[in-house]
N, C-alpha and C positions, 0 to 999 in steps of 0.2 A: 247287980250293983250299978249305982247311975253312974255318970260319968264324974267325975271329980269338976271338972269346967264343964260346967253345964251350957256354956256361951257354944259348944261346938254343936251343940244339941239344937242351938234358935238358930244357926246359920245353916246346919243343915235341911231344914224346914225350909227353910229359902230356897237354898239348892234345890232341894224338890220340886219348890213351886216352878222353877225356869222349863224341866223337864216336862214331857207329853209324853205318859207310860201308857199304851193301851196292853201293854201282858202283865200289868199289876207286879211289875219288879219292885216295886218300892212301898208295898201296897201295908208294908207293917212298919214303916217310916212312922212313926207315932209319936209324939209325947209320953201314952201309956207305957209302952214299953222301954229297956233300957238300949242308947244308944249301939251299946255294940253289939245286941243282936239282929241290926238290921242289915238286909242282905244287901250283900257287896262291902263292909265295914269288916273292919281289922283296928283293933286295938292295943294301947301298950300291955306292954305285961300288966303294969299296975291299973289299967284299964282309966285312964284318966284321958288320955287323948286319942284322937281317931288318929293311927296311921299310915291304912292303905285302905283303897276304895278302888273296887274292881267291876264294874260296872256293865264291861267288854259284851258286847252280844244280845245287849237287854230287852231291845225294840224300842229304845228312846228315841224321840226325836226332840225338838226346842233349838235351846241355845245353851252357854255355858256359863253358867253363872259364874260374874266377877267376881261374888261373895266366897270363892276356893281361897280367895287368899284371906281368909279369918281363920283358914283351917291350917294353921301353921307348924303341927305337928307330921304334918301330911308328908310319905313317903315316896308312895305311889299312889299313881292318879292315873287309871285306867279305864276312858272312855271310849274305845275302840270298837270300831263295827257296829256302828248305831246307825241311826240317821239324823245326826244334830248338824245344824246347821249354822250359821253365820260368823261373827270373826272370833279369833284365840286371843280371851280376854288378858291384856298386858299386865292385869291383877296378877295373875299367876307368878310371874315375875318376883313377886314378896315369900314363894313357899321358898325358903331358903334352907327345908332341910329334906327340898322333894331328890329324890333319885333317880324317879323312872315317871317319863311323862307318854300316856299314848293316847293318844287320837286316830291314829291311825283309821282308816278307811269311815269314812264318816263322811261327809257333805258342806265341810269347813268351808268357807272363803277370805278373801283378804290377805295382807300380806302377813306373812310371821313376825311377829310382833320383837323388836332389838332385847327386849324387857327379858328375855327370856336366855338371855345371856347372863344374867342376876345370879341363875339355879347354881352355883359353886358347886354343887354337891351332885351332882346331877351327872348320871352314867348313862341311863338311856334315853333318848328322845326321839320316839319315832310316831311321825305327824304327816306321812306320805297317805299316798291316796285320797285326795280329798281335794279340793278346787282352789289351794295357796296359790297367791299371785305374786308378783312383786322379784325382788333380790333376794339370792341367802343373807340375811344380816352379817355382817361383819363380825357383830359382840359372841355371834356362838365360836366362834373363835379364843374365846377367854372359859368356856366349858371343860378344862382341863383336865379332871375327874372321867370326860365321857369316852362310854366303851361304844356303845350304838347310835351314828344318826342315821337315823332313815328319812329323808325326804321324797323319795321314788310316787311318781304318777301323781302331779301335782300341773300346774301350770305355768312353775317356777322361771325367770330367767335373769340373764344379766350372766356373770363369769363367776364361776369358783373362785370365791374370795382365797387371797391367800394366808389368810391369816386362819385359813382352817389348817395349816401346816402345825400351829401348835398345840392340838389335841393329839401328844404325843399317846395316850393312851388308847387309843381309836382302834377298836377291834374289825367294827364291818364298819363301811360309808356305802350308802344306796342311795345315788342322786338319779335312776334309771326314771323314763320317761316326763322329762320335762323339756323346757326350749333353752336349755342352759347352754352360752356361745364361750365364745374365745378359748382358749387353749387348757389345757392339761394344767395347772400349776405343778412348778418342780419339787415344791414346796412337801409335795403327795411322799415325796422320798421318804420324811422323816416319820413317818408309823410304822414303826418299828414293828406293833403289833401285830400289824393289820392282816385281815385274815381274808376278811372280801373287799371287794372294793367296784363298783356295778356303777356305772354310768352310761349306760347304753340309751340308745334313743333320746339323743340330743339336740346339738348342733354343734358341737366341738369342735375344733378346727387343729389345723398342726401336725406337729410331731408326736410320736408317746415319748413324753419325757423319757430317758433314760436313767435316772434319777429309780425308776419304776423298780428296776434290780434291786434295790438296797430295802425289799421287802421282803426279807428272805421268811415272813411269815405266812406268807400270800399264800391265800388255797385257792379264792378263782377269783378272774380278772376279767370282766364281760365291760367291755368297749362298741360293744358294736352297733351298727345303724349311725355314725355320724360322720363327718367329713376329713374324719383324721388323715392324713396324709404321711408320706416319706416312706421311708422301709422299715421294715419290723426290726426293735432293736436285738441286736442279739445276745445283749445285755438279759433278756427275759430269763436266757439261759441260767442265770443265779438262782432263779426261782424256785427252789428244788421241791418244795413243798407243794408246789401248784398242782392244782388238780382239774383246774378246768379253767380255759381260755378261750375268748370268744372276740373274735374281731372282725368279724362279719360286717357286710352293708359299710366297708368305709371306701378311701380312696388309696390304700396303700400299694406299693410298686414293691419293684426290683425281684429278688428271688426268697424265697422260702429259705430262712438262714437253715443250714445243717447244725447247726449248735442247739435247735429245739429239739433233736434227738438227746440231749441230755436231760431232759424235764420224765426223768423215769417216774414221775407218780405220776403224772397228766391222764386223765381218763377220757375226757373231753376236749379237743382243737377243734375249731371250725374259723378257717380263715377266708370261707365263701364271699362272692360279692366283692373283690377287689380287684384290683390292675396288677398284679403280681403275675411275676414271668418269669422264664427259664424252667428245665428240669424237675422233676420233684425231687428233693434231698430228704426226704424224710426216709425213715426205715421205721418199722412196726417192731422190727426185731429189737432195738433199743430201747424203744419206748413200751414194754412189758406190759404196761397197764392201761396203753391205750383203748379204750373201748372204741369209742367213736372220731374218728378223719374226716373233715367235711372242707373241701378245698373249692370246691365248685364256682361256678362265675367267676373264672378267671381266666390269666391266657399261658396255663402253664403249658410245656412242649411234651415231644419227648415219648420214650414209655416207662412201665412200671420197671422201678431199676431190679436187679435181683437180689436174692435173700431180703423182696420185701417183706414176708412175713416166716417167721420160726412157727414148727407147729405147735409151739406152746401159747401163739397169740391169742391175746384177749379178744378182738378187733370183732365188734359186732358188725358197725356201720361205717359204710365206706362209701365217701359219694367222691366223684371228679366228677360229675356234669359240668356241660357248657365251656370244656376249655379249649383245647387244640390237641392234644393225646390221639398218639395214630399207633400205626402199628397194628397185627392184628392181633388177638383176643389173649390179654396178659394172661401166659399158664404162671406166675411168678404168684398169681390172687391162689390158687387153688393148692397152698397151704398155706392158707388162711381159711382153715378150718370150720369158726367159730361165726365165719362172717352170714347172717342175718338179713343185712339189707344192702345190696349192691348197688350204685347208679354209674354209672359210665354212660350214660346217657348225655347226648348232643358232644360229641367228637369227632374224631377221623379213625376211629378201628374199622378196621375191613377183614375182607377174608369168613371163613364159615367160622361156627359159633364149635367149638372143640365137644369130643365126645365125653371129655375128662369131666364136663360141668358137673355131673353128678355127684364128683367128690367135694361139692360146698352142700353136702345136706343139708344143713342147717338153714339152708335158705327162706326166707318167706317173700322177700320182694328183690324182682331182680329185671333193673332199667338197662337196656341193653339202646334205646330211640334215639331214632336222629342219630346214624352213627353209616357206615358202607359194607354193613356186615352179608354175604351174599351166600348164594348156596342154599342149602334144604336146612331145614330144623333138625337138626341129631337126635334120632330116637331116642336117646338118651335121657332129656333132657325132661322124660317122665318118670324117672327116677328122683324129682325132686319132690318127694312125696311131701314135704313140709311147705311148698311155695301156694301161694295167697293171691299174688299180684304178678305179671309177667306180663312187660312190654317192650315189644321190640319192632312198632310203628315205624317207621319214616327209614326203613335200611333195604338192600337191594334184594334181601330173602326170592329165592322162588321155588321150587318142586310143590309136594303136597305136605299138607298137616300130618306128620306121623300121628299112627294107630295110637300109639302109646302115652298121646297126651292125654286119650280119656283113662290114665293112671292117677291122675292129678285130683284126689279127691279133696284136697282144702283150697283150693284155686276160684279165686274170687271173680278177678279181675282179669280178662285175657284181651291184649291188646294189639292187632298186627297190621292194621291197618297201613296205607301206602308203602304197601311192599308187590311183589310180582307172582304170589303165591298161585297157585293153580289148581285144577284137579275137584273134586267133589270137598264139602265139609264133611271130614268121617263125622260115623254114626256115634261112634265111641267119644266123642266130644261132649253128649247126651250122657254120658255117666258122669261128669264133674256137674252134679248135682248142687255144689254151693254157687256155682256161677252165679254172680248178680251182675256184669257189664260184661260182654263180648263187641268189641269190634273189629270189622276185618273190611270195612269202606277202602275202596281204589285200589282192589287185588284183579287176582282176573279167576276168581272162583266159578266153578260152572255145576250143571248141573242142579238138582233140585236141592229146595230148605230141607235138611233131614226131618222122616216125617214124624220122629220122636222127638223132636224139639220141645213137647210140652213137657218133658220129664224136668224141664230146668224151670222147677218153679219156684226158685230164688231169683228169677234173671227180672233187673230192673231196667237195663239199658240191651238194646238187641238191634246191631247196625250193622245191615248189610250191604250197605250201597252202593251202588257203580263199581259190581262185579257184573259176571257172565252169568246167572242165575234164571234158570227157567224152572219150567212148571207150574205148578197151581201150591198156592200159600197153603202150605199144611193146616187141618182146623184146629190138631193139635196145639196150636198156637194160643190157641184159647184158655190153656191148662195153666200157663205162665200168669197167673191173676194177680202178680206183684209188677207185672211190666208198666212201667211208666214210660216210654220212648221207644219209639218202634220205625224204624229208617229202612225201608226196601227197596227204594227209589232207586232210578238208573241202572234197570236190571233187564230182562226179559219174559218175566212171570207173566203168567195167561190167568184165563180162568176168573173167576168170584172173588167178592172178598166173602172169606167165609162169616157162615151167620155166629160161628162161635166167638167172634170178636165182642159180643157184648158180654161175654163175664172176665174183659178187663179193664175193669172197674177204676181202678189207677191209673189207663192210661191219659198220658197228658199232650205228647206229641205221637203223631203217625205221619209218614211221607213216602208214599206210595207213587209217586210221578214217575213219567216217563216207564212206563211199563206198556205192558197191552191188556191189563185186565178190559170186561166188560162185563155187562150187567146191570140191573139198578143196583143200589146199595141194598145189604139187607136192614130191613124196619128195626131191628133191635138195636143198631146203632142207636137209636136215640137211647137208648140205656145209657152211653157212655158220659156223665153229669162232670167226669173231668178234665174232659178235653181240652185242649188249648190253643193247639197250632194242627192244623191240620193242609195236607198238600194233597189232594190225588191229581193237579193236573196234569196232560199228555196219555191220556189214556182212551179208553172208547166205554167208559161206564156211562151209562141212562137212566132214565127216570128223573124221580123229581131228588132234589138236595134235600129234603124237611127231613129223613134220621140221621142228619149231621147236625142238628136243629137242637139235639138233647140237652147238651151243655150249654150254661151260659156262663160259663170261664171262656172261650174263645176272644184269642187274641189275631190269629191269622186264619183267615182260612183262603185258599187255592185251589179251585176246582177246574181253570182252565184247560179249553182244549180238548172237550170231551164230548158230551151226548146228551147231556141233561137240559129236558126241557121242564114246560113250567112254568108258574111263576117263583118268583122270589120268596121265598118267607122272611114276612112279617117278623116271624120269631127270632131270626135272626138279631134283630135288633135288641134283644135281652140280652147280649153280649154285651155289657157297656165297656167293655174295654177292647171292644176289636180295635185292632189298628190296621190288616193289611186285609182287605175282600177283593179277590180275584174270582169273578167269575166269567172272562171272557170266554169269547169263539166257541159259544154252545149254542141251545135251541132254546132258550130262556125265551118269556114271553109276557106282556103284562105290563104294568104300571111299575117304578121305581117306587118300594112299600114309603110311605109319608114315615114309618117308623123311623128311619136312615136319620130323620132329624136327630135322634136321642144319641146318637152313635159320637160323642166330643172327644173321644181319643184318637179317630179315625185320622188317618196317616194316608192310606193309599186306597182308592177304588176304582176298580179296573170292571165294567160292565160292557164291554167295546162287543163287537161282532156279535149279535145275539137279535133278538126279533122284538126287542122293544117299544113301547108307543106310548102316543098320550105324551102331554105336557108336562116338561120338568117342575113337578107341581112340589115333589119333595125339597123342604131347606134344610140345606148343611148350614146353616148359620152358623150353629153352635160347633160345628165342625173345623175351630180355629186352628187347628193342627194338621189339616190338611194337606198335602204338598202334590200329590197325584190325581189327578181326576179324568176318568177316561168314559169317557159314553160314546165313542165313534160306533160306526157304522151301525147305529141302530133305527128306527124308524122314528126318534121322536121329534115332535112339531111344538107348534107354537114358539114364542118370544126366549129368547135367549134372559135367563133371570137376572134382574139387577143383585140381588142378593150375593152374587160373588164377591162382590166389594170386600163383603166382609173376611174372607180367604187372606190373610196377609199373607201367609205361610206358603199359600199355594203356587210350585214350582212350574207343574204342569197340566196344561188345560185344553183336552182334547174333546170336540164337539162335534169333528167333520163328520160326513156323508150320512147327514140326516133328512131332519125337513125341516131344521129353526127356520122363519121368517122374521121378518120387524126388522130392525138397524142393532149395527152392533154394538150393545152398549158402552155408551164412556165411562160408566163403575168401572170397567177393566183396568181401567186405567190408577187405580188405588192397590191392585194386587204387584207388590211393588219387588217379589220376589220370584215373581211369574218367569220363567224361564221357555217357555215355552210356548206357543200360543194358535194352536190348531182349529179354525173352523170353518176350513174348505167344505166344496160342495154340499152346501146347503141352500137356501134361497134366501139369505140375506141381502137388505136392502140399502141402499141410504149413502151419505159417504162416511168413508174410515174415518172415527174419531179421532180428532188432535190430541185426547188425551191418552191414546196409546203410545206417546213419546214418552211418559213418564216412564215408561216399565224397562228403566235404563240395563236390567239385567238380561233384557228378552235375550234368548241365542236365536227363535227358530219364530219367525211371522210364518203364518199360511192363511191366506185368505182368499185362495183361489177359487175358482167356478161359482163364485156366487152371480148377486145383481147389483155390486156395488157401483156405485156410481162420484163423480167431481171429481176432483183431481186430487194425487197425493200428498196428503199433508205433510208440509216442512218439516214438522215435529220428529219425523221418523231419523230424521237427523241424530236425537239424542240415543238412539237405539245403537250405541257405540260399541255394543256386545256383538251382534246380532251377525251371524255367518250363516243366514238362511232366511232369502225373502222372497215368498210367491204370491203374489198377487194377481196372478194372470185369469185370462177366462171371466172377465165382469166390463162394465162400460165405462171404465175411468178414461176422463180425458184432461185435457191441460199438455204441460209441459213435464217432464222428467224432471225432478229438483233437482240442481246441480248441488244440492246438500247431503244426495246422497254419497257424495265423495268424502263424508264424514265415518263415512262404515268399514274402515280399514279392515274390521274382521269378518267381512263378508265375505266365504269361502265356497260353501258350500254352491248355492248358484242366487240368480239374480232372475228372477224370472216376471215380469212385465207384460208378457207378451198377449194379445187376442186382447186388448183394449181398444181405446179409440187417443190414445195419445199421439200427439201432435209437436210440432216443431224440431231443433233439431237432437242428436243427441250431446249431452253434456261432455265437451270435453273432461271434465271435474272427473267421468267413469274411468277415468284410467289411476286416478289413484289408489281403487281396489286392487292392489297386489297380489293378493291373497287369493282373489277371485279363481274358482275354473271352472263356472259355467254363468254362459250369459245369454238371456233368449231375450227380444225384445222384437220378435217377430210378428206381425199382422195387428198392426197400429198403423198411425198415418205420419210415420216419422220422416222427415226430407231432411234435405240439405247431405254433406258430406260425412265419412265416417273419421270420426277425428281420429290423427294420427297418433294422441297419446292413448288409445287400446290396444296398439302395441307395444304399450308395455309391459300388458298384462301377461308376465311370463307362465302365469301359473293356470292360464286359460286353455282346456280342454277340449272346451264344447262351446259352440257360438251358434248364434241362428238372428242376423237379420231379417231375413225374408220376410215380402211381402210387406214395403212401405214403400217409402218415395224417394228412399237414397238416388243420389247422385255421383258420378263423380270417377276417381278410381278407387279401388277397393285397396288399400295398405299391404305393402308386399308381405308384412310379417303371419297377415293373414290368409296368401296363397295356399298354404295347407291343410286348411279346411275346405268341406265338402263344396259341392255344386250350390247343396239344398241349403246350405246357411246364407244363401244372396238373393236365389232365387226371386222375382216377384217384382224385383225395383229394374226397372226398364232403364234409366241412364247411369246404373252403374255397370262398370266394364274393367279388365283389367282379373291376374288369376284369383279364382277359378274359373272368372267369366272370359267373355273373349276379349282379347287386347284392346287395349284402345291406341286411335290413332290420331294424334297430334293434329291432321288437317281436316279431317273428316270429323272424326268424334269430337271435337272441340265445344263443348256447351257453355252456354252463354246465358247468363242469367234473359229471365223472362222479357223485361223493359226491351232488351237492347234484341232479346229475335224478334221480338213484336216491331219495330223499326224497320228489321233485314227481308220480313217479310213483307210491309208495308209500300218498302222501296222497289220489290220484285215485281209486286202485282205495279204499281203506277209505273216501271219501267215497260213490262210487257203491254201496258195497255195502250202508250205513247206508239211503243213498235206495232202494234196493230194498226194503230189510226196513221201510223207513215205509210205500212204496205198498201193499206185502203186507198192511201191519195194515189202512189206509185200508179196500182191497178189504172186506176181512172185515167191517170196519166195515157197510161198505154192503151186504154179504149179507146183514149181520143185519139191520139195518132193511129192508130189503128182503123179506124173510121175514116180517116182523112186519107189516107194512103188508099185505102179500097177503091172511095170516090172516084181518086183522081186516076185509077186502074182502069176504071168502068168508062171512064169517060175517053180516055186518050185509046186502048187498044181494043177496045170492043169486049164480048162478055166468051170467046174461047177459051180461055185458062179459069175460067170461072169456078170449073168444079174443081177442077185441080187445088187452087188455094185453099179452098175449102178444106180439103183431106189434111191440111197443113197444120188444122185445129181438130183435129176429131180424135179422142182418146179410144186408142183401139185395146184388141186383147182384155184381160184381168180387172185393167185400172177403173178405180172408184172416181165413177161421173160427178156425183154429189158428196160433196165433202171428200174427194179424194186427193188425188195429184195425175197432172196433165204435163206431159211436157213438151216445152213446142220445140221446132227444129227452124231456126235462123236461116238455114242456107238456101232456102227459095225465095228467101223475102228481101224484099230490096228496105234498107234496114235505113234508115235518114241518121245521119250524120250524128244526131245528138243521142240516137238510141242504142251504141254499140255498148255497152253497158248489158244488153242482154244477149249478146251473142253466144252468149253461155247457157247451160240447163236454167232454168226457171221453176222453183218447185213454188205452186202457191195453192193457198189451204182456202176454200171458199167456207 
């Protein structure tokens, strides 16, 4: 029978046309046929108008045709769980005899249209999950008829209008998952109906109204994830009907009112995630039908009060994690029979773990971490033949693993990690056959890996590390071909890696460091295609790395420290998502593979100590994420690449003790995040680029031992980071900048020294505060040492020596060595020898050039006087003989003679003579010599 208005039949044709069916839901939409046998169509009794269209699930996609509002007999309108898309046409608005509108979970956008305030008649409207924008309209407030709004996971916001207070018939409200702010309206009081009420994951703010009480229809009340604040009212307590309350993720205080013991139907509390404090007031014994307690992230005290639970408790799940709960191990839980899943995890219980545990059989996960729990494991404690999961990491545990844990055959998860455990891993450990995680990292286990370990071939995680663990890696290991993670590191193990490692096929990480295995790898590693991070360094394994080469998922790989020579594979470079390659301080050898270019995730590489050569011909250009670059001590030569420039990223840049030559390029000066900057001994030439002032973050220059040459550029001034500069050991000359006193973080030392720098040093050096070591030895420094370097209180080490200081040495500096002065000839004073005021008195250069000037023309005046003198006295000398010879004859002749004749010792030429007055008859004007006479021919 056709439809009576046939007008419902051309608009639905319409309709159809808006939608995109590819599963053929509408595929008998016909003309030919009659309208109400089309699927998803409901008709009246008299079959004259279409009344409900259910559509829910179809594989639509389109949009929603305006043309619904011609369909005016229309009841329900059910286009839910498709993937229609764009805005909720305001037509809709006209079905004035619609009841139930869904949309729900679809791909909507736009705001919700006021229009739909119109629906009079209209009980359910739920239009959640879907990409609504905007405000709730205010008009759904005039929906007065309605039992269901659901707007939940939407992108809704603005505040809970209040004029949703008068949809006094409101059965459930679900505004959960949107940005909806401002407070609670109190308004919420007056639904009387209300059964749910779900606004979680908001932004809410406030108080909970207390108004909330006056629901006494309420079955669950989920609040949680938004910023509510104050204390919990204890008004909820009217609630009697509630069954589930969730107030998690807010900001609420004060204490856990004891009045929520009366909420005897509550099956669900979780008051986790808040600032709430004091005691726990709750009792299990009153609350009959509590399943689940979830109080956690909080700061409640205290311990478990007594008769917390009756043995008739319901009480599955019980978490306090993360509070403040001490005391040690609540016996008040163990009647609580029924309980499931425990967390007491991250608190202050202490003490051993009781042997009574075993009466919670019922257990499957039991968090005991992060807590002071101390003592051996209670044999016991394998009587929990139901448990799954069991962690009790980070507590003060020590003796051995009891035998009895390999009772534990549904035991998943076994967690013990940073505790003090000891003793061997029993054998019996290998019967809990479902294990898929074990860790027991920073125990002090000893002894070998049990060599049955492959029987746990459910085990996807297996961490043993940084225990006492020796022997050789069981091969059995190999049997485990579900293991994806494999941590041995920081143990004792010798031996191979064994060859059975290649049928685990899964694995993704292995860290095997600090061990003493050796060996080469075995070849079948490269079977392993799912590798990812790999660590073996600190070990003595050899050969070449290419069956670490298998996979090319590798994102780390660590081989420092060991034995492998070689070159590099090429292959390596199929990893394109490596980020850290460590393969320092081995016997590697060969060319840097050109592949390395491909590598643009690359983070860190570390190629240092190894036997490297040939020109850094490889570019990391593409390597913009760079931050580590380490090539030291290897043999390569040639030109340092301009290509660095492009490194923004790159923090640090280590080049030393190679054989770069050429100048050091100014591109460095663009790596502006450069932290670092290493390229001592090498044979660099030229002078230090001024544009390494840019690299305002430098902490560390070293540019030591090269052949640099000019003086140091001012620029270094902006290196205001920078607490580490060596520049010694090359031919720089000039003047010291006194700009370097811009470097207040300069700590670590200042090192200058083995230059050819000149003039004097910068007073400006004393404003390095920070400083404690300063070398500025064997340069051509003069003048005095200025007295503001002592104020350098934080200086440890010093080393003048070996310029041209002057002067006295600053007393603050007495207590340094002999060798930090040594070499400067006019300084004096401790640790040299004193200096003295009349003696040691130095005088700038002009003015001795003067003293000595006036020494020599005085001593040369004093000569040419004694000369005349002499003559003087020949002459009378002569005349006096004459007048001898003449008056008494020549008897005393020889006599006088002897009166000049230098006897004994004394030097005849160029000596000293001295004559003796008392036989000579001395004329009146010569008594002036009656005295010794010393004269120097």
């Amino acid at each position: 029978m056709m439809l009576q208005n046939s007008g419902d039949s051309y608009w639905l044709l319409r309709i159809k046309s808006s939608f995109v069916d590819p599963d053929k839901t509408l595929s008998n939409w016909s003309s030919a046929t009659s309208v109400c046998s089309w699927n998803g169509l409901t008709c009246s009794d008299d079959q004259s108008h279409v009344i409900s269209m259910n559509l829910s699930s179809s594989g639509l996609s389109g949009v929603i045709s305006p043309d619904f509002s011609h369909l005016t007999s229309l009841q329900t309108l059910d286009l839910s769980s498709n993937a229609l898309s764009g805005r909720i046409p305001s037509e809709l608005g006209h079905l004035e005899k619609l009841r139930e509108l869904l949309l729900y979970s679809n791909s909507l956008s736009g705001n919700i249209p006021h229009e739909l305030g119109l629906l009079s008649k209209l009980e359910v409207l739920r239009i959640g999950d879907n990409l609504l924008s905007g405000e709730i309209p205010r008009s759904l407030g005039s929906l007065t008829e309605l039992k269901v709004l659901g707007l939940a996971y939407c992108q809704l916001n603005g505040s809970v209008p209040s004029e949703i207070g008068r949809l006094r018939n409101l059965v459930s409200l679900d505004l959960q998952h949107n940005a909806l702010v401002g407070q609670i309206p109190k308004e919420i009081g007056e639904f009387k109906k209300l059964q749910n009420f779900a606004a979680s994951n908001n932004l809410l703010i406030g108080d909970i109204p207390s108004s909330i009480g006056n629901l006494h229809s309420l079955e669950i009340l989920n609040l949680a994830n938004n910023s509510i604040s104050g204390m919990i009212p204890t008004k909820l307590a009217s609630l009697q009907e509630l069954k589930y309350l969730n107030l998690l993720g807010n900001r609420l205080s004060g204490a856990v009112p004891s009045e929520l013991n009366l909420l005897n139907q509550l099956e669900k509390l979780d008051l986790s995630g808040n600032n709430l404090s004091g005691s726990l007031n709750l009792s299990i014994s009153e609350m009959k039908n509590l399943e689940v307690l979830i109080l956690s992230d909080n700061h409640l005290t205290g311990g478990i009060p007594e008769k917390f639970c009756m043995n008739n408790s319901k009480l599955q799940t019980l978490s306090l994690a993360g509070n403040s709960f001490s005391g040690n191990f609540p016996m008040e839980l163990f009647n609580c029979f029924a309980l499931q899943h425990l967390d007491l995890s991250d608190n202050n219980f202490q003490g051993e773990l009781p042997s009574e545990i075993d009466k919670l059989a019922f257990l499957t996960d039991l968090y005991l971490n992060n807590n002071s729990f101390s003592e051996e494991l209670p044999p016991a404690i394998g009587n929990l033949s139901n448990l799954e999961f069991l962690s009790l990491y980070g507590n003060k545990l020590t003796g051995k693993i009891p035998a009895e844990i390999g009772k534990l055959n549904k035991l998943r998860v076994l967690y013990l990690y940073d505790n003090h455990i000891s003793g061997n891993i029993p054998d019996e450990l290998t019967n809990c056959t479902g294990l898929t995680e074990i860790d027991f990292f920073g125990n002090q286990f000893s002894g070998s890996i049990p060599n049955a370990i492959g029987k746990l071939k459910n085990l996807v995680l297996l961490h043993l590390r940084q225990n006492e663990l020796s022997g050789q890696i069981p091969p059995s290991l190999g049997d485990c071909t579900k293991l994806q993670m494999l941590a041995l590191a920081d143990n004792k193990l010798s031996g191979s890696i064994p060859t059975t490692f290649s049928s685990l096929s899964e694995l993704s990480l292995i860290t095997l460091y600090n061990n003493s295995l050796e060996g080469p790898l075995p070849e079948s590693l490269f079977l392993l295609k799912n590798l990812s991070i790999i660590n073996l360094s600190h070990n003595k394994l050899n050969g070449s790395v290419f069956p670490l080469t298998g996979s090319t998922s590798l994102t780390v790989l660590d081989l420092t420290n060991n034995h492998f020579s070689g070159s590099i594979p090429s292959r390596l470079a199929l990893s394109r998502n490596l980020v850290r390659v460590r393969l320092a301080s081995n016997f590697l050898s060969g060319y840097i593979p050109l592949e390395f270019s491909l590598l643009e995730q690359l983070v860190f590489l570390d190629l240092s100590s190894n036997n490297l050569s040939g020109e850094l011909a490889v570019s990391l250009t593409n390597s913009t994420k760079l931050e580590h670059l380490m090539l030291n001590n290897n043999h390569l030569s040639g030109n340092i690449p301009t290509w660095l420039r492009n490194l923004k990223g790159l923090g640090e840049l280590d080049l030393s003790s190679n054989n770069f030559n050429g100048t050091v390029p100014k591109e460095l000066g663009n790596c502006s995040n450069l932290l670092k900057l290493s390229l001592h001994n090498n044979k660099l030439s030229g002078q230090i680029p001024s544009e390494l002032g840019n690299l305002f973050s430098l902490n560390v220059l070293n540019l030591q031992s090269n052949n640099l040459s000019g003086t140091i550029p001012s620029e270094i001034q902006n290196l205001q980071k920078l607490f580490e500069l060596r520049l010694s050991d090359n031919f720089l000359t000039g003047k010291i900048p006194v700009e370097l006193e811009k470097l207040t973080e300069l700590q670590v030392i200042l090192d200058l020294s083995h230059n050819q720098l000149s003039g004097e040093i910068p007073h400006s050096l004393g404003n390095l505060m920070k400083l404690e070591r300063l070398n500025l030895s064997n340069n051509h420094l003069q003048g005095r040492i200025p007295s503001s370097l002592g104020k350098l209180s934080s200086l440890h080490s010093l080393d003048l020596s070996h310029n041209r200081l002057q002067g006295k040495v600053p007393s603050t500096f007495s207590t340094f060595p002999l060798s930090a002065f040594v070499g400067n000839r006019r300084l004096c004073g401790a640790p040299l020898e004193s200096c003295s005021s009349s003696s040691r008195k130095w005088l700038p250069k002009s003015e001795v050039g003067v003293i000595i000037f006036a020494i020599v023309f005085t001593a040369a005046v004093a000569c040419l006087v004694m000369i005349y003198i002499m003559l003087r006295i020949w002459t009378t000398w002569r005349k006096v003989a004459v007048s001898n010879n003449e008056g008494f004859g020549n008897e005393n002749k020889g006599q006088d003679q002897e009166k000049w004749v230098c006897y004994g010792g004394e030097k005849r030429k160029g000596g000293y003579c001295k004559m003796n007055s008392k036989n000579m008859a001395p004329s009146p004007d010569k008594q002036i010599f009656t005295s010794e006479c010393v004269l120097k021919k």
